[in-house]
N, C-alpha and C positions, 0 to 999 in steps of 0.2 A: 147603301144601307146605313141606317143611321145605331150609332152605336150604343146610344141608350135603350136601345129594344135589343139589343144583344149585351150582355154584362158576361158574361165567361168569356169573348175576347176583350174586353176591358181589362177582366181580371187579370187574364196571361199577358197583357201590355205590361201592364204596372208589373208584374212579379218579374217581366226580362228589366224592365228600367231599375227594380233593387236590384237586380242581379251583378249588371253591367256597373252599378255606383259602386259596389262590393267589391268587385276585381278589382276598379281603378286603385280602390282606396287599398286593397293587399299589395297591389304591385306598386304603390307608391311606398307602403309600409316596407317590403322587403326592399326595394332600392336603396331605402336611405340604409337598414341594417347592413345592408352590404358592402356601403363606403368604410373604404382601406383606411387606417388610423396613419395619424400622422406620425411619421417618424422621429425619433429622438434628436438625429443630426441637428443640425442648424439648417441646413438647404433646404426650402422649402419644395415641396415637389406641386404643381401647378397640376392640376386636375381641370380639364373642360369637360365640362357636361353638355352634351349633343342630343339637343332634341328639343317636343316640346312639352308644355308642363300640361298635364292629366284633363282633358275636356270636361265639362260642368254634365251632369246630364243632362240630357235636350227631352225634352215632352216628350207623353207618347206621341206616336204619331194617329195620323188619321183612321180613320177605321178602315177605309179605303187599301192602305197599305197592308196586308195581311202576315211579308216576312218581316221578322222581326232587324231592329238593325245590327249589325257587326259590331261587338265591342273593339276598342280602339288599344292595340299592343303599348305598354309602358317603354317610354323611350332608354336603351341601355348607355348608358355612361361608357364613353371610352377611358380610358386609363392614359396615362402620357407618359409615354416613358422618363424613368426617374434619372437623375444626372448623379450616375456616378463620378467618383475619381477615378480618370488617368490610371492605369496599372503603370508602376514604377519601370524604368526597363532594368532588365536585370544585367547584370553586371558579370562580365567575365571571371570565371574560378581565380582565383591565383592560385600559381604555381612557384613551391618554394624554391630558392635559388640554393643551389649547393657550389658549397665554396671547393676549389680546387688547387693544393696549397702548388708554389712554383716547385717544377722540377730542378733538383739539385742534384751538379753536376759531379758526379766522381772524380774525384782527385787523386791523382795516381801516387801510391804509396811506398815510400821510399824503402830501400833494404838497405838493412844493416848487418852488417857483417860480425859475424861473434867473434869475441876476445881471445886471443890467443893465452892456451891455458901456460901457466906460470911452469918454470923448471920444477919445483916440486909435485905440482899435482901430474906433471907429466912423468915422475919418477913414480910417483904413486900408483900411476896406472898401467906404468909399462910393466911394475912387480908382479909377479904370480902370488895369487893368496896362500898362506902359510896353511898346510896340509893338519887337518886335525890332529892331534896326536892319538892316538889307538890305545884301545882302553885296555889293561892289564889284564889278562884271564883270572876266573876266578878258580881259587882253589880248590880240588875234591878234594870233599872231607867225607869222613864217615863217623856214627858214634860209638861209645863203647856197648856191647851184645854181651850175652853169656847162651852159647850155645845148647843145645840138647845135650852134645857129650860132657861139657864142660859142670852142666846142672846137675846131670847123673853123678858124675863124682865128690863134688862139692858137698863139705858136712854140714846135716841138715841140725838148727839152732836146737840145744834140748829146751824140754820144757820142764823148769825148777819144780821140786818134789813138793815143797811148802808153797808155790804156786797153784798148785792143782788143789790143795789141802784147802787152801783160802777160796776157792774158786777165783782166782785170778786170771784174766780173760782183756786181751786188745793185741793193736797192733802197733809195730815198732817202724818207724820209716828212718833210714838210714843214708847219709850223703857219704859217698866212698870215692876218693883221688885212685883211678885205677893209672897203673904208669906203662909205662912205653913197654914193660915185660908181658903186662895182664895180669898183674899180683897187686893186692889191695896197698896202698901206701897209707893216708892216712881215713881215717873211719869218723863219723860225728852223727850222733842223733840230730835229725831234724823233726822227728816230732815222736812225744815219747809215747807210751802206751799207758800211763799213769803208773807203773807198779815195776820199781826197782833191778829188781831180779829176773823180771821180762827184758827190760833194755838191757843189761849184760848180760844178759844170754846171748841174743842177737850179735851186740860187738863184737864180741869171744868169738864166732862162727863167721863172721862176716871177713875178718882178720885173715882167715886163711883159704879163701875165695881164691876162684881163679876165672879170669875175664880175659875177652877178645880185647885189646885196645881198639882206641879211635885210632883213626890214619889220617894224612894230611898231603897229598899230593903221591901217595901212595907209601907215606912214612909212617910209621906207629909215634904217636904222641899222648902224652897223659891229660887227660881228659875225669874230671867230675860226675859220679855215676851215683842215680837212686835206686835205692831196695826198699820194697816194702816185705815184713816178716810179719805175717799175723800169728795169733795165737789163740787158739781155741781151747774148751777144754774137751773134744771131740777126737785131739789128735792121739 
């Protein structure tokens, strides 16, 4: 059959021959995109490319032929492997050395005999220690008292007539030497009451008192004794 009385497989010839220029020309486009960059090192790495380079299109073919032809596969690049370095061998740990200082040998230690103690410190210690001396007892005492019966009888101070008159009002304290009988020996104001005639009142009365003495081991002894005489004007 002659092909110019038929143009629709004309047409479909010519539309597979762009087709199959198209692919070479993509698959040549991505091969080269796809070459690995070269690295930084110094070593160059050698790349062989295996194959061959992309066929021209061929004419259509005859009219005669009806399948169309087999586009032809883009040749893939092998890669070559790259030259590393050598891994280092690695090297055994160290282990630190611990020092172990020399054993030293005990050396036997002499005895010495202690000193023989001197005559004296050997009188010293043959002596018994001297016995505390014991402390003296202390003495009962007791102080001077004026009893219930003795206050009952005892004359009570008056109260001066021109004292009451003036309204004259306090109290007389009186230091009295009672003696070893309980009879007043000597008498002293120790503190007065402000007004004359109050503190000798008191003296005068105080004078012929009669008291318990202190005792001393069970002895009567004359002993310092206080009175106090108040004076009101209520009495």
């Amino acid at each position: 059959m002659n092909p110019r009385k038929n143009p629709q497989r004309a047409a479909i010839v010519a539309l597979l021959g762009a087709t199959v220029l198209h692919l070479a020309l993509i698959a040549a486009a991505t091969a080269w995109l796809t070459m690995p960059a070269r690295p930084d090192h110094s070593d160059p790495i050698l790349i062989v490319a295996l194959g061959q380079p992309a066929a021209k299109p061929t004419a259509p073919p005859q009219a005669r032929n009806s399948a169309p032809p087999t586009p032809r596969q883009p040749a893939q690049r092998q890669k070559s492997p790259s030259r590393l370095p050598a891994a280092a061998p690695k090297s055994a740990p160290h282990v630190p050395q611990t020092f172990h200082p020399p054993a030293t040998v005990p050396q036997p230690q002499q005895q010495i005999d202690p000193p023989e103690p001197s005559a004296t410190a050997s009188r010293l210690l043959s002596t018994p220690p001297a016995a505390a001396p014991e402390a003296a007892p202390i003495a009962a005492q007791t102080g001077v008292s004026i009893p219930a019966t003795y206050a009952a009888r005892n004359r009570k101070p008056d109260y001066p007539l021109m004292s009451r008159r003036y309204n004259e009002q306090g109290t007389v304290v009186l230091r009295v030497l009672v003696n070893a009988g309980g009879t007043a020996g000597t008498v002293r104001i120790k503190q007065s009451s402000g007004y004359p005639l109050l503190d000798q009142s008191a003296l005068s009365a105080a004078q012929d008192w009669r008291f318990v003495p202190a005792t001393q081991d069970g002895k009567p002894i004359a002993e310092w004794y206080e009175i106090s005489i108040p004076y009101t004007l209520q009495d």
